[in-house]
C-alpha positions in Angstrom: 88.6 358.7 81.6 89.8 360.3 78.3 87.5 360.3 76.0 88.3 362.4 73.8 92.0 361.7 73.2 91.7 357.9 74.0 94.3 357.3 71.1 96.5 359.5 72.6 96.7 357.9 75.7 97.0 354.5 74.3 100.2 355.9 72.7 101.3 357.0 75.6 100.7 353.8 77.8 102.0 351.7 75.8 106.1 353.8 75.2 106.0 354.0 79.0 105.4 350.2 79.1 107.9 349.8 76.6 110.4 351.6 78.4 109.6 349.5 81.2 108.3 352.9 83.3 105.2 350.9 83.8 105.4 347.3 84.6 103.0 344.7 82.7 102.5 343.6 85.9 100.2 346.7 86.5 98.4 347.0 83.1 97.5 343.2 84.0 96.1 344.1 87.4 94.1 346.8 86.2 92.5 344.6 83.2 91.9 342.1 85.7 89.7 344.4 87.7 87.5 345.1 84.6 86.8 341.9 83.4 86.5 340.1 87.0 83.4 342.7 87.0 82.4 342.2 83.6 82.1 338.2 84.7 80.4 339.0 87.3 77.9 341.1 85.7 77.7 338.0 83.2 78.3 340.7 80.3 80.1 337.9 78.4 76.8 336.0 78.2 74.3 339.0 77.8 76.0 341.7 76.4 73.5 344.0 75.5 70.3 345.8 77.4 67.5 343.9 77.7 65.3 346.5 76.6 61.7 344.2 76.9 60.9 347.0 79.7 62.5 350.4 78.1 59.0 351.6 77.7 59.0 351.9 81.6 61.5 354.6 81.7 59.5 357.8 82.5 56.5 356.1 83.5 54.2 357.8 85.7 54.9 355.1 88.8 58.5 356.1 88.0 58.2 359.9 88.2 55.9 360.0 90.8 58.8 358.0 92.9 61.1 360.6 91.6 58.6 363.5 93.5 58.5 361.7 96.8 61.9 361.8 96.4 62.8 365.7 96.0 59.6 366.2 98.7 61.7 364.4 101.3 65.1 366.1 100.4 64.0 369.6 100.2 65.4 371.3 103.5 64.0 374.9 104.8 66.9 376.5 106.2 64.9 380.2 107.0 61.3 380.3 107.8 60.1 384.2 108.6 62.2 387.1 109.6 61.7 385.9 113.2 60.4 382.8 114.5 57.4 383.0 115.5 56.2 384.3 112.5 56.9 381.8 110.0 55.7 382.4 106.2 55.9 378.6 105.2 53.8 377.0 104.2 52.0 379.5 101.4 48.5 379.8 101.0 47.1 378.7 98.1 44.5 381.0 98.1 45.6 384.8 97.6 45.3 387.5 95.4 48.5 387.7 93.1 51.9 386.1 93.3 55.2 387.0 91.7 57.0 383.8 90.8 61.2 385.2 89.6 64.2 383.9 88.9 66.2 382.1 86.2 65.3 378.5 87.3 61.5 379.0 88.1 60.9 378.0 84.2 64.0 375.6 82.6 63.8 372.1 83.2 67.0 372.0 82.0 68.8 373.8 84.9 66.4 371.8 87.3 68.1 368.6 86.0 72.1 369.1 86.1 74.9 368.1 84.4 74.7 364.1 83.1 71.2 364.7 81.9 70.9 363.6 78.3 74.4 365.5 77.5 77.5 365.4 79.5 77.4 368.8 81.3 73.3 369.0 80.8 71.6 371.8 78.8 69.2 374.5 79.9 65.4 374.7 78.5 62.8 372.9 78.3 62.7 371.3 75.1 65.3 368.4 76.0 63.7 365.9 78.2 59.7 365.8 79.5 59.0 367.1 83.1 57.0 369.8 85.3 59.2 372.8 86.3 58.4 374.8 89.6 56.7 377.7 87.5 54.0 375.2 86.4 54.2 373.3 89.5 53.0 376.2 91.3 50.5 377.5 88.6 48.7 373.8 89.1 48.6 374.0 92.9 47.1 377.2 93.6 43.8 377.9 93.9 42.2 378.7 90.6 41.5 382.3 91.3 44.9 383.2 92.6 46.7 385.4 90.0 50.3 384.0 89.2 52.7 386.5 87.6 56.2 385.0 86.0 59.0 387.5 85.4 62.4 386.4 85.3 64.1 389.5 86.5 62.2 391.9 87.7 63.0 395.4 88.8 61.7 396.9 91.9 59.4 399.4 91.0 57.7 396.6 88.6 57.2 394.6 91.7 56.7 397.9 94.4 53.9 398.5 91.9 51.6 395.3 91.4 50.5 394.3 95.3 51.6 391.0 94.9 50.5 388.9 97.8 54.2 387.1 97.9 57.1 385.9 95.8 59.1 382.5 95.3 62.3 383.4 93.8 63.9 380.7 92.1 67.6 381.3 91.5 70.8 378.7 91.1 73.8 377.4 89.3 73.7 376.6 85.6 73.9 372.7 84.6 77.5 371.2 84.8 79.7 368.2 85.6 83.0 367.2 86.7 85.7 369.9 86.1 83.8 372.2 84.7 81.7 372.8 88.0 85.0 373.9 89.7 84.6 377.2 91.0 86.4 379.4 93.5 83.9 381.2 94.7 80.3 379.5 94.8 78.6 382.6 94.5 75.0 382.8 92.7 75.6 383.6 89.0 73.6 387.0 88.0 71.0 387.9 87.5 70.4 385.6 90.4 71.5 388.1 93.4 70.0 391.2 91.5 66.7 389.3 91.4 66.9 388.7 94.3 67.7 392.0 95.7 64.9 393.9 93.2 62.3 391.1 94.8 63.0 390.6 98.2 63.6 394.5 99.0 60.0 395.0 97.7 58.0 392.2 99.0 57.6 389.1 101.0 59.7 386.9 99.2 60.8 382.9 99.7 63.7 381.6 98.1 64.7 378.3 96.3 68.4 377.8 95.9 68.6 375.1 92.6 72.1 373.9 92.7 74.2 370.5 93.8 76.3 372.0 96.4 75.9 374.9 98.9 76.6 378.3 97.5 77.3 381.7 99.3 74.0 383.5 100.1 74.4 384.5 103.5 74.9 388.1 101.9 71.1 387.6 100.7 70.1 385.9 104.0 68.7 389.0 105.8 66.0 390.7 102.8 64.5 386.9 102.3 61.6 386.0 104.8 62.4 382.2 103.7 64.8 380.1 102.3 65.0 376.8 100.4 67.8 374.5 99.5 65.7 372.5 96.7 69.4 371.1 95.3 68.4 369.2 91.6 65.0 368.3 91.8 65.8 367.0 88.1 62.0 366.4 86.3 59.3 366.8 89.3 59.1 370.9 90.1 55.7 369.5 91.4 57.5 368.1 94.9 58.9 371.5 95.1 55.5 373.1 95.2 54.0 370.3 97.0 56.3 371.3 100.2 56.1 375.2 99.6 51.8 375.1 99.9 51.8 372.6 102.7 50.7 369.1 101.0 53.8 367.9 102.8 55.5 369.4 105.3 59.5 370.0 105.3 61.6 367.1 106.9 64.9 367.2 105.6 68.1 368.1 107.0 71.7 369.1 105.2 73.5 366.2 104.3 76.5 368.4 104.8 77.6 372.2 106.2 76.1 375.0 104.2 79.3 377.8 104.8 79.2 380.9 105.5 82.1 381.6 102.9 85.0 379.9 100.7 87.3 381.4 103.1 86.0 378.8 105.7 86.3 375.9 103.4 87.2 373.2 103.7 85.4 372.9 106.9 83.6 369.8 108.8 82.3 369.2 111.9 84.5 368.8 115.0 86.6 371.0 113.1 88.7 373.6 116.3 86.6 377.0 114.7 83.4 375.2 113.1 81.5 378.3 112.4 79.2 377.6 109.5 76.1 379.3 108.3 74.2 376.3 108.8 75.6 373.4 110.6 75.5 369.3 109.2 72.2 368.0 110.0 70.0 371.4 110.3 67.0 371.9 108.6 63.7 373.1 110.0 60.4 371.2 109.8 56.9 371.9 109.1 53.7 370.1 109.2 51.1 369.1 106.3 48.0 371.6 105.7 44.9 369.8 106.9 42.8 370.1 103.7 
């Protein structure tokens, strides 16, 4: 896929035909392939969209699919320092919680890359949605206090009592190349908040991102831990798991390392020694209303 110097290759293609580097032979195979699927999809016939039911897209029956969707594919990977004192799910009810981090308020980075632009954008003023922060506002009781700081220090957080804090860190929106990375850390401020937030009070996590990332580093100072991926438009499935209106029931759809060194690594590998193994993910149940 070029397409940004499709003329170029064009040029190209066709002087290596010429000079017989590339057979016809092969350029008719592969336009074979396209247009045995584009009979087959009867494009010929119907070329363009029917768009009789474009006024569907973004309908409420259609996001509220897309929050039973992120509700099931959430998976809690720490609940509580130890184990039998787990700090999922919140209660609703408290005095004052600290919600942090740079993807607790963009829709944007909630979304990904191929969301209305190629590698996505960040903000909130691209596409219509919920995002955690007002997920959360919406789901707690009405008299418990919610305070939103992106990057908070740790005397602003020592100092305010907060009951608990969701810390909602990630990757920025991309796609293709330009999501290769070497390292898969969490861009700052993400660690920092983290370290300010989770040093100073009870603090859960949500990891925003399309692949694991390194964060066993982090691991020990959180008291929970949440691999939330894209949840693209519905922050309100997020919230929805973290107070207990559904419990937690999904498992890694692939091994969360414990670093790059390790990589690539899969299971039945001879020194398979992940952070969290294929399959894991801890459950919880519902809140009885």
């Amino acid at each position: 896929m070029v397409p940004y110097n499709h003329t170029e290759f064009i040029d190209i293609v066709t002087s290596l035909v010429n000079k017989n580097i590339i057979p016809v032979s092969r350029i008719d195979d592969a336009v074979r392939r396209i247009l045995r699927v584009k009979f087959s999809m009867g494009l010929f016939e119907e070329p363009l969209a029917d768009f009789s039911k474009v006024d569907q897209l973004g309908s409420q029956a259609h996001r509220e699919l897309g929050r039973e969707a992120v509700k099931k594919s959430l998976v809690l990977l720490k609940n509580g320092k130890s184990g039998d004192n787990p700090l999922l799910p919140l209660p609703k009810k408290t005095s004052r919680i600290l919600v942090a981090g740079t993807h607790a308020n963009n829709l944007g980075y909630q979304c990904g890359g191929w969301t209305i632009t190629w590698q996505g954008l960040g903000g909130n003023n691209h596409t219509s949605g919920t995002t955690i922060l007002s997920a959360i506002s919406t789901t707690v009781d009405p008299s418990t206090e919610i305070v939103y700081s992106e990057n908070p220090d740790a005397d602003f957080v020592m100092s305010n009592n907060f009951s608990y804090a969701i810390v909602v860190v990630g990757e920025p929106p991309y796609a293709e190349t330009a999501g290769d990375n070497l390292n898969l850390t969490i861009p700052e401020p993400g660690p920092s908040t983290i370290s300010s937030v989770c040093g100073s009070v009870k603090c859960i996590v949500v990891v925003i991102s399309g692949r694991p990332l390194v964060v066993e580093p982090y691991l020990s100072s959180m008291d929970a831990l949440v691999a939330a991926w894209l949840p693209g438009s519905e922050g309100q499935g997020v919230a929805d798991v973290l107070f207990g209106d559904y419990g937690f029931t999904g498992k890694l759809a692939r091994t969360w390392f414990k670093s790059v060194d390790q990589l690539p690594m899969n299971v039945g590998d001879p020194n398979y020694d992940p952070l969290f193994p294929f399959g894991f993910g801890l459950t919880t149940e519902p809140l009885v209303s």
